[in-house]
C-alpha positions in Angstrom: 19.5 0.0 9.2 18.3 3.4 10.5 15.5 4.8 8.9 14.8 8.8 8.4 11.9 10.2 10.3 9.6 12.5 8.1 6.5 12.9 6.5 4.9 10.1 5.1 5.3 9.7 1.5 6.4 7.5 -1.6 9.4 9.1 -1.6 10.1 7.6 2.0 9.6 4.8 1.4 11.5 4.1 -1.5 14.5 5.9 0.0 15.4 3.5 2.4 17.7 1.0 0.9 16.5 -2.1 2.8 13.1 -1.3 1.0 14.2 -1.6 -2.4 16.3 -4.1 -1.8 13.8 -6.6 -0.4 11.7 -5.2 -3.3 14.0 -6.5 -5.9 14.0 -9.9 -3.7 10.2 -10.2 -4.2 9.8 -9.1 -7.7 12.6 -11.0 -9.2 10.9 -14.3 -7.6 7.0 -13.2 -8.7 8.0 -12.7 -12.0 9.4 -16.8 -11.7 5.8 -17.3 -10.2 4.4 -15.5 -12.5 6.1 -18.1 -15.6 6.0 -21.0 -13.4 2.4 -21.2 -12.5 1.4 -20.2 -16.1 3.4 -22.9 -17.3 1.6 -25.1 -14.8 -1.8 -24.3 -14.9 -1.6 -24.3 -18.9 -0.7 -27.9 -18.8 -3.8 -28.6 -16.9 -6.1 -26.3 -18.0 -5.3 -25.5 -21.7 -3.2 -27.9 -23.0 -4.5 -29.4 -26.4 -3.1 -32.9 -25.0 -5.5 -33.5 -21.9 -8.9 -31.8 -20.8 -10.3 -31.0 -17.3 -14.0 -30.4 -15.5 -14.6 -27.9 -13.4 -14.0 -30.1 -10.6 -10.4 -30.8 -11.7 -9.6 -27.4 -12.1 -10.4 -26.6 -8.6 -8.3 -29.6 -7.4 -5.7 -28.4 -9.5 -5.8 -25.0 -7.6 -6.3 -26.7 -4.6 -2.5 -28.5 -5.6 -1.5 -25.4 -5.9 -2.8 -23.5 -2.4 -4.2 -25.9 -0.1 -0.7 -27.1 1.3 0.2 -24.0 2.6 -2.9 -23.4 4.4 -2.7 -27.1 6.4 1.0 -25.8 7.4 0.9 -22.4 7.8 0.3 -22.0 11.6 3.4 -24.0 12.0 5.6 -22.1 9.7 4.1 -19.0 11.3 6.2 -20.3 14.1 9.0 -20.9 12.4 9.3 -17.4 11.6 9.1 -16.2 14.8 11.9 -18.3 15.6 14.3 -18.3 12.6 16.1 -15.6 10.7 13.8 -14.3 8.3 16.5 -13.5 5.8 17.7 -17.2 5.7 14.3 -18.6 5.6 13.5 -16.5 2.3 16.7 -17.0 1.2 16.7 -20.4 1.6 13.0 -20.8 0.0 13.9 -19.8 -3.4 17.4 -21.8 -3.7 15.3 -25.1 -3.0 12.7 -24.0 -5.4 15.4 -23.6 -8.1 16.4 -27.0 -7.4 12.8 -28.7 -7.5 12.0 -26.7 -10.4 13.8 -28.9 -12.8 12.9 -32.2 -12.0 9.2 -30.9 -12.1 9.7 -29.4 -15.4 11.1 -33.0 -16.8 7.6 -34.2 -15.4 5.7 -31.9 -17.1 8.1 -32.7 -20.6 7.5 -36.2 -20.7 3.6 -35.9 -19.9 4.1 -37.4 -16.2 0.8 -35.5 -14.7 -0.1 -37.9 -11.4 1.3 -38.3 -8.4 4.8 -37.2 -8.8 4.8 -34.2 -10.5 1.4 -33.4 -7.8 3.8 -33.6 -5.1 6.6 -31.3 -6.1 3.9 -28.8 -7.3 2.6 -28.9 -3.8 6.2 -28.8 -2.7 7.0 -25.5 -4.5 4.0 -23.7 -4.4 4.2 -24.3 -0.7 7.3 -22.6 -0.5 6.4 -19.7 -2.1 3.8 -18.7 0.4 6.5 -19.5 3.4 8.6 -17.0 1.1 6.1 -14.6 0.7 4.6 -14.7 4.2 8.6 -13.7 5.4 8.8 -11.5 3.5 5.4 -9.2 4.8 6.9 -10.1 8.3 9.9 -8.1 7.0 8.8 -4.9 5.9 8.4 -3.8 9.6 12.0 -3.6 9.7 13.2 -2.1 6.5 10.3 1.2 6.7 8.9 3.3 9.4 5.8 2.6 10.9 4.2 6.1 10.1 4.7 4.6 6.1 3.4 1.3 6.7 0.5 1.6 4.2 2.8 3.3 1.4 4.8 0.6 1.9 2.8 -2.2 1.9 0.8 -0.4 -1.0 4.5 -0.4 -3.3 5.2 -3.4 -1.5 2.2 -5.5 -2.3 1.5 -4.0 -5.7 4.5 -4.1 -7.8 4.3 -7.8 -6.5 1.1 -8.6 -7.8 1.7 -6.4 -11.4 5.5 -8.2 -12.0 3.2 -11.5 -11.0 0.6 -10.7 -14.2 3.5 -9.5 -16.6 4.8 -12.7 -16.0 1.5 -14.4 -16.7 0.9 -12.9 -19.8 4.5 -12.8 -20.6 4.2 -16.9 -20.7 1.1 -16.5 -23.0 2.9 -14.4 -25.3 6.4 -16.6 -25.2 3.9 -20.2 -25.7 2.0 -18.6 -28.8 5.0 -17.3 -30.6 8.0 -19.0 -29.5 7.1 -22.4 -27.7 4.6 -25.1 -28.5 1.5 -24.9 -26.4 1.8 -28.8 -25.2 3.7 -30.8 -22.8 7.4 -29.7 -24.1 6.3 -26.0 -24.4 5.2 -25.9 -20.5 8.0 -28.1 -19.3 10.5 -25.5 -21.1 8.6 -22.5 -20.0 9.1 -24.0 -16.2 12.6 -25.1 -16.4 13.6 -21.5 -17.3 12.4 -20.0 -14.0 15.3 -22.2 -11.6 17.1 -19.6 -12.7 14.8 -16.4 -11.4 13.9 -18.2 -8.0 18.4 -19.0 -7.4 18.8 -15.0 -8.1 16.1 -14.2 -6.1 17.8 -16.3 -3.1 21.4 -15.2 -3.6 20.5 -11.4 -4.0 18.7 -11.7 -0.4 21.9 -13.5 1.1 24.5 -10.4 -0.6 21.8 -7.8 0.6 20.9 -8.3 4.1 22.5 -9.3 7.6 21.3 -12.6 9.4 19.1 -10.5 12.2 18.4 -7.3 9.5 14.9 -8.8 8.6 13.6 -9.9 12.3 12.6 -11.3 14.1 13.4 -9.0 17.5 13.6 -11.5 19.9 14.6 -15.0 18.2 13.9 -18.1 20.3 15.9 -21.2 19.5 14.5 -24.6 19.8 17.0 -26.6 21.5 15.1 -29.8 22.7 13.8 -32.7 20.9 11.4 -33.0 18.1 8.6 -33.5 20.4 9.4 -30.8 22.5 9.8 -28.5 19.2 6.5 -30.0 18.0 4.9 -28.7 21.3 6.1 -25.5 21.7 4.7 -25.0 17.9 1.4 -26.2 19.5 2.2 -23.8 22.4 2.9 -20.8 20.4 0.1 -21.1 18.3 -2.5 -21.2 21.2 -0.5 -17.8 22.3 -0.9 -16.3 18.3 -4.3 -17.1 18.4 -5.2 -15.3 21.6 -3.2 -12.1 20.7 -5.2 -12.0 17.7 -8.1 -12.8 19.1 -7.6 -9.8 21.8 -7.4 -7.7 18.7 -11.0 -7.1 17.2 -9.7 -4.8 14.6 -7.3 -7.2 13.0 -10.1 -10.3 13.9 -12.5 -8.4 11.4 -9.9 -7.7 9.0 -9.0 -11.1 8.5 -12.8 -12.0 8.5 -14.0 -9.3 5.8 -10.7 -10.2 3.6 -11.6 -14.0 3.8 -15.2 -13.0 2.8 -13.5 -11.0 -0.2 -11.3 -14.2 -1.0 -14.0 -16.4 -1.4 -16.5 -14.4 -3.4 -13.2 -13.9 -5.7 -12.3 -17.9 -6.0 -16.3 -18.2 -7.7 -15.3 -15.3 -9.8 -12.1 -17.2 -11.0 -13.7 -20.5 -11.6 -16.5 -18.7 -13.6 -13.7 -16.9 -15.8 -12.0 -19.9 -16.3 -15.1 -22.0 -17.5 -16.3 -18.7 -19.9 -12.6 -18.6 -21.2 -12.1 -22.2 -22.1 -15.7 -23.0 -23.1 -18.2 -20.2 -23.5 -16.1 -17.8 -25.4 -14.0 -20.4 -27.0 -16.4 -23.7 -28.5 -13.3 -25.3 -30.6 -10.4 -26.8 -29.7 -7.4 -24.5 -30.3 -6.7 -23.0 -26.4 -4.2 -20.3 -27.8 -7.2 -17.4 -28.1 -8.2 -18.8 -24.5 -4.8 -18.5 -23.2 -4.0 -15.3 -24.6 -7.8 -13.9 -22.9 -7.2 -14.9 -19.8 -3.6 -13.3 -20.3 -5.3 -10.3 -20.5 -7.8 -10.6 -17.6 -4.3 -10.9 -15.7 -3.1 -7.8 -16.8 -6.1 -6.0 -16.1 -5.6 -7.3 -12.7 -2.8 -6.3 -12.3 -3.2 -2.8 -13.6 -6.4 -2.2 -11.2 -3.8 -3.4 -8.5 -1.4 -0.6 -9.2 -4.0 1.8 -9.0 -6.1 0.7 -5.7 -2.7 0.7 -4.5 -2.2 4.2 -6.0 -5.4 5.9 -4.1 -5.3 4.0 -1.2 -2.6 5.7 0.8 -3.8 8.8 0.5 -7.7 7.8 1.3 -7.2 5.7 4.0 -5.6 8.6 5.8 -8.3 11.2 4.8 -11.5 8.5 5.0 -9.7 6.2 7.5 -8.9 2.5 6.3 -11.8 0.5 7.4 -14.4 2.9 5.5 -12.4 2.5 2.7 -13.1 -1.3 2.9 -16.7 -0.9 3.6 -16.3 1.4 0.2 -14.7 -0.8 -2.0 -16.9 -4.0 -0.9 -19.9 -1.9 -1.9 -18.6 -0.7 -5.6 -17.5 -4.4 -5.9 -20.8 -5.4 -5.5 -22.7 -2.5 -7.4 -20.4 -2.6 -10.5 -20.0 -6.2 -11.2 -23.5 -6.3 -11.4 -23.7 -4.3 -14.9 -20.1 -5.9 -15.8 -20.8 -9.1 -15.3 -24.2 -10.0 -16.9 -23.9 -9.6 -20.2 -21.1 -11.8 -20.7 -18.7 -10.3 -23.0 -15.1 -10.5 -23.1 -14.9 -6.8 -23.1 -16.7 -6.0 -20.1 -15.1 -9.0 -18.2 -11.8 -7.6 -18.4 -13.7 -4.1 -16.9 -14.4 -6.5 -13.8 -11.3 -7.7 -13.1 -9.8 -4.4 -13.4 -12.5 -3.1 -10.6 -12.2 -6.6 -8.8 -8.6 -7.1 -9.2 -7.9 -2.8 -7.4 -10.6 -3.8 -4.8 -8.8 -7.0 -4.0 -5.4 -5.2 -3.8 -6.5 -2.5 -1.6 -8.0 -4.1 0.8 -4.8 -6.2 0.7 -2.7 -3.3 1.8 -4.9 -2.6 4.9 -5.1 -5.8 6.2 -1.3 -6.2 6.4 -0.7 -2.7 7.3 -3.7 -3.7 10.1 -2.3 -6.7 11.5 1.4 -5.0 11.5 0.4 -2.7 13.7 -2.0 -4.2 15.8 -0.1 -7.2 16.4 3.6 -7.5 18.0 6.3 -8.5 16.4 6.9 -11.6 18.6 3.8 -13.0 17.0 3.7 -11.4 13.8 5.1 -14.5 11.9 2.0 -16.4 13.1 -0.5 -14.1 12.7 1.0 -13.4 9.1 0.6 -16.9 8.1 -2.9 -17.3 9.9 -3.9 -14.6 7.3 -1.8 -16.0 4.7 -4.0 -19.8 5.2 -7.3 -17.5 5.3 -6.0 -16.0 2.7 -5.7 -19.5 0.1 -8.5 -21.4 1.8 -11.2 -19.2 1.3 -10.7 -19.0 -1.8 -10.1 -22.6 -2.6 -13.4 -22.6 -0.9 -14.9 -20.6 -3.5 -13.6 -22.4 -6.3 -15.0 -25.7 -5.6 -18.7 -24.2 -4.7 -18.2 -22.8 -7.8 -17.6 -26.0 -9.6 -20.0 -27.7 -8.2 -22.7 -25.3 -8.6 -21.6 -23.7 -12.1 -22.8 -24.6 -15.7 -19.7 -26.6 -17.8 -19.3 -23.2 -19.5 -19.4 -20.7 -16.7 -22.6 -19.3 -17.7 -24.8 -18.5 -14.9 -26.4 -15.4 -14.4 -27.6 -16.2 -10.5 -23.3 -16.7 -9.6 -22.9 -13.3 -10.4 -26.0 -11.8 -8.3 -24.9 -13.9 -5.8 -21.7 -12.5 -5.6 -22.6 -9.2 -5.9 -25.0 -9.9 -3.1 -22.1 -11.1 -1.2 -20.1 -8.2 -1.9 -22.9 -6.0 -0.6 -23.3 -7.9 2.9 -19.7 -7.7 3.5 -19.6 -4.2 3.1 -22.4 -3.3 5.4 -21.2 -6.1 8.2 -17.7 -4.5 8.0 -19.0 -0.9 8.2 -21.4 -1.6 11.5 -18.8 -4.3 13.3 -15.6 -1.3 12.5 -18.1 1.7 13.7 -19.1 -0.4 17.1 -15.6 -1.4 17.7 -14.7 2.5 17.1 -17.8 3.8 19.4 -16.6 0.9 22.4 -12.2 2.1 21.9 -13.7 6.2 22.3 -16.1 4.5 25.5 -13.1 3.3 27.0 -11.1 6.1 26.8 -13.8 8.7 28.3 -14.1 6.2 31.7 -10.3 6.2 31.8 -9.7 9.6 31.5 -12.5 9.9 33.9 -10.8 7.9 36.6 -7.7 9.5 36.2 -9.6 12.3 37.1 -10.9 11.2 40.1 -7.7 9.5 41.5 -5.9 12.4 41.2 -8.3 14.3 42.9 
């Protein structure tokens, strides 16, 4: 589908059709996530039936992240291979169907290995859904709108994501009962979301319409398919690796992730059992329903400024930037320990998170060709989920029972601060070396042609 040439704006962006409609795709199936996950974590986390440590709620996040990460090179592959349309197509309709049996898990109280394994299953999906779908945006915007349209992109994602968080709060403390049956019907609803969500992309779009450019079909046996994955790996890696400027983003956004899963496991622990002592979780529940809206509102507007900064300031300041007031601002925010100002964090956390987000993928779509932008996508998308899985288990390990610890929260911010200045001197190097290079060749052009 052609797009218009023009001047970079919102207005773009949301005028080409292939946009919106992959929009709809992804925001449809977040909103599922959104539900599902709420319904999933609740039964772990705050359901008046069972407990958990902290070292259980990181596995349980683990459950949830991990499996992607172990796979995600490979997938990466697959992408590059496949027809991106009929990979996130067929994502959600097998979702839809393993939805269900997990939900009659969940119902009948059936925590262990079973309903462990479909969890894994469908959350594992998801990020091979989500992944195709960043690979996609190249082809449906122009490249001059990259960062508008990751920004919409990204954002609506993570905002339709927390409505449907707090939207399961809301529906478990007035409709449904907060225990086994209340989750499992909570779940069972969102089948019906993820099949949408995979029809709507098969009506939309054309087999090639989402990428990639130059499909490759494996043809030989397992084995050989099993090598040329190994093969085409070796080759993502070194593109990337010839890239500094993607390298750091990846690094400084990992960094970010993992300072963020403490942050999570702290909120978690002061939710369930610092600002809650008793045992009714539907106050709990309903507070960390509105730590997800505030993150999701703070998302809308880092993804609101950062358009227009990163092409006055230039993007990778605008990292350096945000690090910084991460790390400055939490500080006041997060030490006294009140609900109030916690929700102030996440608000400031949640934008920072977002925006830096946006350049990253706008980064590596840029810097990185197509033929390998599957893998490199899901290279980021492991970083992405492992560092912070990271995060949450040094965070139950080294955290109180109820979250309180004044020293996590300098720490972070101390982390936040060395990011920022790492990224700021390792981006201003790599800028000093690219204008270098560009005087000696000018230079010998120069002399040649003289």
């Amino acid at each position: 589908m052609p797009l218009r040439a023009g001047s970079g704006s919102l207005s773009r962006v949301l005028g080409s059709r292939g946009f919106r409609r992959l929009l709809g795709v992804r925001l449809v199936s977040q909103l599922m996530d959104g539900l599902f996950q709420a319904a999933l974590a609740g039964s772990l986390l705050f359901n008046p039936e069972r407990a958990a440590d902290p070292i259980a709620i990181a596995t349980g996040f683990t459950i949830l992240l991990l499996p992607y990460s172990a796979v995600g090179p490979y997938v990466g592959v697959l992408l590059d291979r496949w027809s991106r349309r009929t990979v996130v197509s067929t994502a959600n309709l097998i979702r839809a169907a393993l939805v269900l049996p997990a939900a009659l898990l969940i119902w009948n109280g059936v925590e262990s290995l079973p309903c462990a394994i479909l969890a894994l299953v469908i959350i594992g999906i998801n990020r091979f859904f989500l992944t195709g779908l960043a690979a996609a945006i190249p082809h449906v915007v122009q490249p001059d709108v990259l960062v508008t349209g990751n920004a919409v992109f990204g954002t609506l994602g993570v905002a339709v994501y927390s409505a449907g968080v707090g939207g399961a709060a809301t529906v478990l403390n007035t409709l449904l009962h907060e225990g086994f049956h209340g989750y499992a019907a909570l779940a069972a609803v969102t089948a019906l979301g993820y099949a949408g969500s995979g029809l709507l992309t098969r009506a939309w779009f054309g087999v090639r319409e989402l990428g990639p450019d130059d499909t490759q079909r494996g043809t030989g046996t397992i084995l050989a398919a099993l090598v040329a994955v190994a093969r085409g790996m070796v080759a993502g890696a070194r593109h990337l690796a010839g890239r500094s400027g993607a390298a750091y983003a990846l690094l400084v956004q990992g960094g970010y992730r993992l300072l963020f899963g403490v942050l999570t496991m702290l909120t978690l622990l002061l939710y369930r059992r610092y600002f809650n002592t008793g045992v009714d979780y539907s106050r709990s529940l309903s507070g960390l329903a509105l730590i997800f809206v505030a993150g999701g509102v703070g998302a809308l507007v880092g993804a609101f400024v950062t358009p227009p900064l990163t092409r006055r300031i230039g993007g990778w300041r605008w990292v350096a930037i945000l690090m910084a007031a991460s790390g400055i601002l939490l500080l006041p925010l997060g030490l006294p320990f009140r609900a109030g100002f916690l929700v102030a964090a996440t608000f400031v956390i949640g934008g920072a998170g977002q925006a830096v987000k946006i350049i990253v993928d706008t980064t590596l779509q840029r810097d990185c060709l197509d033929d390998f932008r599957g893998r490199v996508f899901s290279v980021n998308d492991a970083t992405y989920s492992l560092t912070f899985v990271v995060g949450l288990f040094a965070a139950a390990v080294g955290l109180p029972a109820n979250g309180h610890s004044r020293l996590a929260v300098v720490l972070v911010c101390a982390g936040y601060l060395a990011l920022a200045l790492w990224y700021d001197l390792a981006t201003r190097r790599l800028l000093r070396q690219g204008i270098r290079d560009v005087v000696v060749a000018a230079r010998q052009t120069v002399n040649s042609g003289g």
